[in-house]
C-alpha positions as CSV (number, residue, x, y, z in Angstrom):
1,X,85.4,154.1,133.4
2,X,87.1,157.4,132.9
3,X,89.3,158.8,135.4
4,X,90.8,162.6,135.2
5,X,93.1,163.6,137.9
6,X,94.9,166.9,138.5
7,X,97.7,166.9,141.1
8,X,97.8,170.9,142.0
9,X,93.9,172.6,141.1
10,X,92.7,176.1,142.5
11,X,89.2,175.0,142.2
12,X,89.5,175.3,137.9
13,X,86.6,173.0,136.7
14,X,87.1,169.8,134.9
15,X,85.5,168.5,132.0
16,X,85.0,164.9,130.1
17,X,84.0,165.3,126.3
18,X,83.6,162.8,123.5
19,X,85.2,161.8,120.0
20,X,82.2,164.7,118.8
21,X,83.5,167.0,120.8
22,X,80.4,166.9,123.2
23,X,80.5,167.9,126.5
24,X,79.6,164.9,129.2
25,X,80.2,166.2,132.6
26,X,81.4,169.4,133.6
27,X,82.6,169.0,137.0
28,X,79.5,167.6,138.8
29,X,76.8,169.0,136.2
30,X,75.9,166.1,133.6
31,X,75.7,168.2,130.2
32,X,74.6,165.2,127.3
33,X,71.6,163.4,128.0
34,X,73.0,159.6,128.1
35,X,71.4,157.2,130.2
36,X,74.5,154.9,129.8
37,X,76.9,157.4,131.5
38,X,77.1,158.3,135.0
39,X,79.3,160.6,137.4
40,X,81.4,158.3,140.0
41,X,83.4,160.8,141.6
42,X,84.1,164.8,141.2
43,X,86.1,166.9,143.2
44,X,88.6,169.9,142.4
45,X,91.4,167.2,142.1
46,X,89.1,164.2,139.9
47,X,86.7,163.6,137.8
48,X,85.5,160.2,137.4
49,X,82.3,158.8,135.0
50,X,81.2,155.4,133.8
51,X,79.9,154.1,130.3
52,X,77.6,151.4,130.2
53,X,76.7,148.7,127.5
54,X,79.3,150.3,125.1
55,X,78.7,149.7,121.4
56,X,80.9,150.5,118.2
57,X,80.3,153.9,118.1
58,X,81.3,154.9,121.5
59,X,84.9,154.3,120.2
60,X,87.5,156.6,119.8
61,X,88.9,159.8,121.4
62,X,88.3,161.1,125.2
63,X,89.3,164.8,126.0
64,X,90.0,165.5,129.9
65,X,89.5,169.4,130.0
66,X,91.1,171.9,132.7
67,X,90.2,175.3,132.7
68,X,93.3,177.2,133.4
69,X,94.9,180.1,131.2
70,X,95.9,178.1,128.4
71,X,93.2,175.8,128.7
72,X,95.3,172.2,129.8
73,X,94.2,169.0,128.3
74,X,94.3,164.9,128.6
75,X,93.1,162.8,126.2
76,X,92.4,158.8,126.0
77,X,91.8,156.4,123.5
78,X,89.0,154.4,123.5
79,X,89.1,150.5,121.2
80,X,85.9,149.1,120.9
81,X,85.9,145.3,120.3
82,X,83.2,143.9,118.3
83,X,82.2,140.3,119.2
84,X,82.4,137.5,116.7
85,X,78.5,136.6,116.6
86,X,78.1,132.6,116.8
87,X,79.3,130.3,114.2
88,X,77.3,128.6,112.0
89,X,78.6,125.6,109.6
90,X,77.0,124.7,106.3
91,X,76.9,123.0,103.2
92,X,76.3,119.3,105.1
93,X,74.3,117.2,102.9
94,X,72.9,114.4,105.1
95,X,73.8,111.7,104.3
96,X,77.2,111.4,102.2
97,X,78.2,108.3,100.4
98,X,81.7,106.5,101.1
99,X,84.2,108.0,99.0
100,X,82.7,111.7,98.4
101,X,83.6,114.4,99.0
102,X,82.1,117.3,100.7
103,X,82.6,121.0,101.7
104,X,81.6,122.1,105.2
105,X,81.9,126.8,105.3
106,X,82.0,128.1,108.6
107,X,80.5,131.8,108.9
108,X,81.3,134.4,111.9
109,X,79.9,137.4,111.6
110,X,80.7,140.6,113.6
111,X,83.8,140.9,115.1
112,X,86.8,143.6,115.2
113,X,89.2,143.2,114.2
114,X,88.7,140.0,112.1
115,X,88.4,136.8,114.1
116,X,90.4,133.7,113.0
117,X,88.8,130.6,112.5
118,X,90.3,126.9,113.1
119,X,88.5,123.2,111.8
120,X,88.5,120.3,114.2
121,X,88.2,116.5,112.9
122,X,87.1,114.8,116.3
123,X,90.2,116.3,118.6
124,X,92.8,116.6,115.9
125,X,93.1,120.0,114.3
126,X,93.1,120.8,110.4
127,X,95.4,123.1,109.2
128,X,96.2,124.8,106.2
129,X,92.2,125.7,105.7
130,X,91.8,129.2,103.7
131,X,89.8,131.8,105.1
132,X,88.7,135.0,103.7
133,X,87.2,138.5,105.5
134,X,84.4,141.1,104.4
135,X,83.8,144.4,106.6
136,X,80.3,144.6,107.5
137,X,77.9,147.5,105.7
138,X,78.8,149.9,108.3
139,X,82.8,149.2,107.9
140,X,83.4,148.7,111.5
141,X,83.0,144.9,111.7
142,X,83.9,141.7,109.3
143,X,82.5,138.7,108.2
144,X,84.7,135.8,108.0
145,X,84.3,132.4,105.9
146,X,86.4,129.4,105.7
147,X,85.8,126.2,104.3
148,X,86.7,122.8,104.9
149,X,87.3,120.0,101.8
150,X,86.7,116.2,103.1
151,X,87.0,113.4,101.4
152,X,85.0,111.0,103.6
153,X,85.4,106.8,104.4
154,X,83.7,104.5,106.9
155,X,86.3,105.7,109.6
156,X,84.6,109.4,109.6
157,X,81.2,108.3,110.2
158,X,79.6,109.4,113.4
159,X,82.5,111.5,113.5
160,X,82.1,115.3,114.5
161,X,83.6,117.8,112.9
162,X,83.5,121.6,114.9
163,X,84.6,125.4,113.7
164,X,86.3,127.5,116.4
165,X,86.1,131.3,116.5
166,X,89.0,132.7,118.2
167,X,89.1,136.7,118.9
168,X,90.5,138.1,121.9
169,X,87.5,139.5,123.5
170,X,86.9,135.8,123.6
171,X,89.8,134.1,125.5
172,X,87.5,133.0,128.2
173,X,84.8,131.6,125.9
174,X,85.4,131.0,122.2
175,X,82.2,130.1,120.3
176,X,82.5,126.9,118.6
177,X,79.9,125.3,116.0
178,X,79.6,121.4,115.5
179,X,78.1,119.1,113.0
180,X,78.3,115.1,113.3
181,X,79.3,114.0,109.9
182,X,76.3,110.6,108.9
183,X,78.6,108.4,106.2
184,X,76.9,105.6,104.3
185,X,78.9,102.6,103.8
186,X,78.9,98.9,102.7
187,X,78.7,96.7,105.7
188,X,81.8,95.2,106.9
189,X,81.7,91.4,108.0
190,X,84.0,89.8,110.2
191,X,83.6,85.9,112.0
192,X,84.0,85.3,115.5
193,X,84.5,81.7,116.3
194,X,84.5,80.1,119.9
195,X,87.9,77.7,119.9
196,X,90.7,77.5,117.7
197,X,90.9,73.7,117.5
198,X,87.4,71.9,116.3
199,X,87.0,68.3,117.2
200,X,84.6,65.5,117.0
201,X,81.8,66.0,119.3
202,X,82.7,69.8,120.1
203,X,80.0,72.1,120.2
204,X,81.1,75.4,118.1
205,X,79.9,78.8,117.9
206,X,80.8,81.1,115.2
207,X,79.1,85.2,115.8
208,X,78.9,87.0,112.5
209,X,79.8,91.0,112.8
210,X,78.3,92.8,110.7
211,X,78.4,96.8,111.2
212,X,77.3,99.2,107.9
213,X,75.6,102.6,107.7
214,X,72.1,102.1,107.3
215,X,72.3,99.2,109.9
216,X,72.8,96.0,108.0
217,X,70.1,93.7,107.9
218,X,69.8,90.1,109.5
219,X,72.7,88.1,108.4
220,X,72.5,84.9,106.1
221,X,74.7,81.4,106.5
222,X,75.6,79.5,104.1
223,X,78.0,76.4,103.9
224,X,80.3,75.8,100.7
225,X,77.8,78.4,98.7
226,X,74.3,76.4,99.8
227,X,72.2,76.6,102.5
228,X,72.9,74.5,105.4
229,X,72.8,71.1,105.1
230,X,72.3,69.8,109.0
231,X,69.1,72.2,110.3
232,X,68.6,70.2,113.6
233,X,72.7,70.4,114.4
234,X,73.3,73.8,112.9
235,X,71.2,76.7,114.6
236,X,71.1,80.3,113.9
237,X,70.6,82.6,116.7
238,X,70.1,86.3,115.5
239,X,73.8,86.7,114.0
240,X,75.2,83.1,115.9
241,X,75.5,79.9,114.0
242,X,75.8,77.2,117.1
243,X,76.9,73.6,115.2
244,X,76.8,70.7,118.1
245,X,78.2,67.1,118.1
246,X,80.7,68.0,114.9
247,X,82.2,65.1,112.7
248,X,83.5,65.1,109.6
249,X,80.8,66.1,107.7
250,X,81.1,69.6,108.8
251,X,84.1,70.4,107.2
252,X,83.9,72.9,104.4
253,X,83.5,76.9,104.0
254,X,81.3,78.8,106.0
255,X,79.9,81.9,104.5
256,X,77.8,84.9,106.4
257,X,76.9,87.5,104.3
258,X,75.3,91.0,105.4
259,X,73.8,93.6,103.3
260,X,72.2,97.1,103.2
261,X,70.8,99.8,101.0
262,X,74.8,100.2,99.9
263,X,75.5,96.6,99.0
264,X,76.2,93.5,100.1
265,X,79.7,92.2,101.9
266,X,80.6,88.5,103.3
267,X,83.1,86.6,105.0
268,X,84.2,82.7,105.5
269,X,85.3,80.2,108.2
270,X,86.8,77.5,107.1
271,X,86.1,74.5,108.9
272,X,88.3,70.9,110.1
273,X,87.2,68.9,112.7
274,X,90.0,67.0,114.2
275,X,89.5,63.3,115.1
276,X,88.8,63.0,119.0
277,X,91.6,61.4,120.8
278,X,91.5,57.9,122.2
279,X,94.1,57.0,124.6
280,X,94.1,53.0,125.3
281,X,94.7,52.1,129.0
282,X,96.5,49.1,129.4
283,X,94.6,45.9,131.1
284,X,97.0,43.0,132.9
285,X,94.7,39.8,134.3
286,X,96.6,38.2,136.9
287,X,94.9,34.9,137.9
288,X,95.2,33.2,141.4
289,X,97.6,30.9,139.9
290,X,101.1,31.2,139.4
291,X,101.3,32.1,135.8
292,X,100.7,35.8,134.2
293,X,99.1,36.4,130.8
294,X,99.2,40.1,129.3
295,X,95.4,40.5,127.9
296,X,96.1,43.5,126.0
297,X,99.4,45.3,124.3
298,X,101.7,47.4,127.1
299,X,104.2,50.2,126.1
300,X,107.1,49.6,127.3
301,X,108.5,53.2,128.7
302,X,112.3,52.4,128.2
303,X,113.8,50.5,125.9
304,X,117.3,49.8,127.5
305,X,115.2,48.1,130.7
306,X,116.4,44.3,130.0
307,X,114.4,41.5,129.7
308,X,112.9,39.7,132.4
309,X,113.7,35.6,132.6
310,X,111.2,33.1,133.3
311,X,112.3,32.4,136.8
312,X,112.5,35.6,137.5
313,X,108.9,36.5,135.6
314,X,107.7,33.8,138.2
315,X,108.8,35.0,140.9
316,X,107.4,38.5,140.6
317,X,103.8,37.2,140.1
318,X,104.4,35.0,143.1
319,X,105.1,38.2,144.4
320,X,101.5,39.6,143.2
321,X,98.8,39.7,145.8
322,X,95.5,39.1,143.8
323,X,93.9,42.2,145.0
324,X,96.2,44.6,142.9
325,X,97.2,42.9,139.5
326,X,98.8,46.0,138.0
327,X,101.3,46.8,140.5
328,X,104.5,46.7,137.6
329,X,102.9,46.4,134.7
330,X,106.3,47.1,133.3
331,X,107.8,44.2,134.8
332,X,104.7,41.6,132.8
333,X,105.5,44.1,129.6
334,X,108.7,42.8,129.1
335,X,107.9,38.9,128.8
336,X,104.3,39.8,126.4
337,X,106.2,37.7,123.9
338,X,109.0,37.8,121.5
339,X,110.4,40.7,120.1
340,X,108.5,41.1,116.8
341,X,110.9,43.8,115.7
342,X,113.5,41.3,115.2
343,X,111.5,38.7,113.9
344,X,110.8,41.0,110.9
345,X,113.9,41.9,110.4
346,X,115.1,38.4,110.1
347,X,112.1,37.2,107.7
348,X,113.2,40.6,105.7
349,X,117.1,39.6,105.2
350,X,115.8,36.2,104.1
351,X,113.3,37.2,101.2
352,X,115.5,39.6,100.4
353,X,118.5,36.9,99.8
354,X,115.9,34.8,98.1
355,X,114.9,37.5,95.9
356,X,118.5,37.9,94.8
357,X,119.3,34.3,94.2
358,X,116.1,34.0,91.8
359,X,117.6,37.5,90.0
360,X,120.8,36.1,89.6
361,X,120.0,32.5,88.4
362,X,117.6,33.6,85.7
363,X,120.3,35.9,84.5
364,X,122.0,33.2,84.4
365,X,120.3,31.2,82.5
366,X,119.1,33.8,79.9
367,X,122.7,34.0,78.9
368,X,123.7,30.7,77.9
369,X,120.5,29.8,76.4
370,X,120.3,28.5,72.6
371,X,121.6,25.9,70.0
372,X,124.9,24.3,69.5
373,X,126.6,22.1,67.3
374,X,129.5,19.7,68.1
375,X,132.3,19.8,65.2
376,X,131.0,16.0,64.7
377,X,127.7,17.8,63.7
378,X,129.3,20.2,61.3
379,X,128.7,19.9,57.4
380,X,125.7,17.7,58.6
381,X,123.2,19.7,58.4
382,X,122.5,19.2,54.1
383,X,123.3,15.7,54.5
384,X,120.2,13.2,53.3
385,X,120.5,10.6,55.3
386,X,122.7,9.6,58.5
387,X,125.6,8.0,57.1
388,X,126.1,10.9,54.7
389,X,126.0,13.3,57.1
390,X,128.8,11.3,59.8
391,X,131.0,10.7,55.9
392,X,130.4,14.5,55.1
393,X,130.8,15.5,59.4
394,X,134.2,17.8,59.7
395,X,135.6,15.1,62.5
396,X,134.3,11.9,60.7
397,X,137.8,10.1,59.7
398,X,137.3,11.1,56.2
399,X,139.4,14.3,57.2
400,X,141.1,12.7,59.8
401,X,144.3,13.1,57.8
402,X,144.3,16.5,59.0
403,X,144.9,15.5,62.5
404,X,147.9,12.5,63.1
405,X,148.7,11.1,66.3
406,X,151.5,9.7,67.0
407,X,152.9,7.2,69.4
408,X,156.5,6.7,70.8
């Protein structure tokens, strides 16, 4: 939309002409056959057309005309915005390997002044990515490019990756392109497993996950690297191994392994079944008669609680109707027997003492074992016959002048 206006006219025409200097609209009298313009309004004080479905070349300058003498004039500048066309992304090679990398260009084409173009990695933005700009055969418009480097894991499969084209003639609706990035990858295996604590005669149930780009194929069990041993206990269902009525047999290492067109991945459970608990219940028989015999061992709760004596034992069965033997089972555990504790003790101090007294003795007599001779039998030993040897002996009286006695 054009508008002229003149404040003060004495009916002086008015005229609209373009950036080639041709005539549009002389007051009301159309002069350029255009089917995109149109008169609005004219009058000796406006003149008013309209310029449809405007294109590049409609831009630049607008020249409001008023005939007076001098000839008085307006003018407008007119910015044509060209449109980014719709992005497109290339260079996708489906599918990439785990651990490539790839290069994804984005191409708008079209718009003035250059659009800018920003990367998205799901709804994270990538910056930093270079862009460059070429003007279009004409000159008017550019072409932009950017591209995008990715090195690529597991984690970016199924992941989309989009181009955004922003220009302000678009602030309403910027055009956006999208591709979903397909990774291939070796399957990953993790074990579920249905309780923490295995025991005997617990059923267990252990799921194998297995997820991998192409979709891994049906998992395989094993049990310490062979197949398992217990078919009618140990069931696979699909990716489930159910093990019922466990014992001790089923301890070991539990393998599921999971492969693809990428390789092959595993992982292990290792299983211990814990014995199943058995907690005695104490039995007391009480007979109709007066006396009370404990049938099978009773804990005793406290150990300060002090013995019962016999009368008193007596009493308290007298005190027993038959119908409820066990109503103080604590009062029959304290006269079960004697105290086997002590008795232990004692028959441990006394083989102990023993033990000593043997130690001791044979000590004993390892030293003072051997041979000895009596000065009577010294000098004997060369002698020929027995009365030599007591003549040749160092305390026959042959040498008894050594020694005198004498007597006052």
């Amino acid at each position: 939309m054009l508008t002229c206006k003149v404040d003060q006219n004495d009916n002086t025409s008015l005229q609209w002409s373009n950036p080639a200097q041709q005539t549009l609209y002389f007051d009301d009298k159309k002069a350029l056959r255009d089917n995109r313009i149109e008169l609005v309004r004219s009058s000796w004080h406006e003149l008013s057309i309209n310029i449809s479905d405007i294109t590049l070349s409609d831009e630049g300058q607008y020249t409001c005309s008023l005939f007076t003498m001098p000839v008085k004039t307006a003018k407008a500048f007119l910015m044509v915005l060209g449109v980014p066309r719709t992005p497109v992304i290339t260079g996708f090679k489906d599918p990439v390997n785990e651990g490539d990398s790839m290069e994804l260009t984005c191409t708008s084409a079209g718009s003035k002044p250059a659009a800018h173009i920003r990367w998205f990695k799901g709804d994270k933005e990538i910056h930093d990515v270079p862009s460059t700009k070429e003007p279009d055969s004409k000159g008017k418009t550019f072409t932009v490019h950017s591209t995008l480097r990715l090195l690529v894991d597991r984690n970016d499969d199924g992941v989309t990756v989009s181009c955004s084209v922003d220009h302000e003639s678009l602030r309403l609706s910027p055009q956006v392109a999208t591709q979903v990035l397909d990774i291939q990858y070796v399957p990953s295996v993790k074990i579920d497993f249905s309780r923490n604590f295995a025991r005997e005669g617990d059923e267990l149930r252990l799921e194998c996950r297995a997820t991998g780009n192409p979709e891994p194929e049906a998992v395989k069990w094993k049990k310490d690297g062979a197949d398992l041993p217990d078919p009618d206990r140990m069931v696979v269902e699909g990716n489930v191994l159910i093990i019922s009525a466990l014992n001790k047999t089923d301890n070991g290492t539990y393998h599921c392994e999971a492969g693809n067109t990428m390789g092959h991945n595993s992982a292990e459970y290792i299983l211990f079944v814990y014995d199943d608990p058995i907690i005695p219940s104490p039995t007391i028989s009480v007979p109709s008669s007066l006396s009370a015999r404990a049938v099978a061992p009773v804990t005793i709760a406290s150990n300060t609680a002090q013995p019962a004596t016999g009368s008193r034992a007596r009493a308290s069965v007298k005190n027993m109707s038959p119908t409820s033997p066990a109503q103080d089972p604590s009062a029959l555990a304290g006269q079960s027997g004697p105290d086997h504790a002590v008795i232990g003790g004692v028959v441990a101090v006394v083989v102990f003492i023993t033990l000593c007294l043997i130690i001791v003795l044979g000590r004993y007599l390892a030293r003072h074992k051997g041979t000895y001779l009596t000065n009577e039998a010294k000098g004997a030993e060369d002698a020929p016959d027995a009365d030599t040897a007591i003549i040749n002996a160092e305390g026959s009286q042959a040498n008894t002048e050594e020694k005198k006695e004498y007597f006052i």
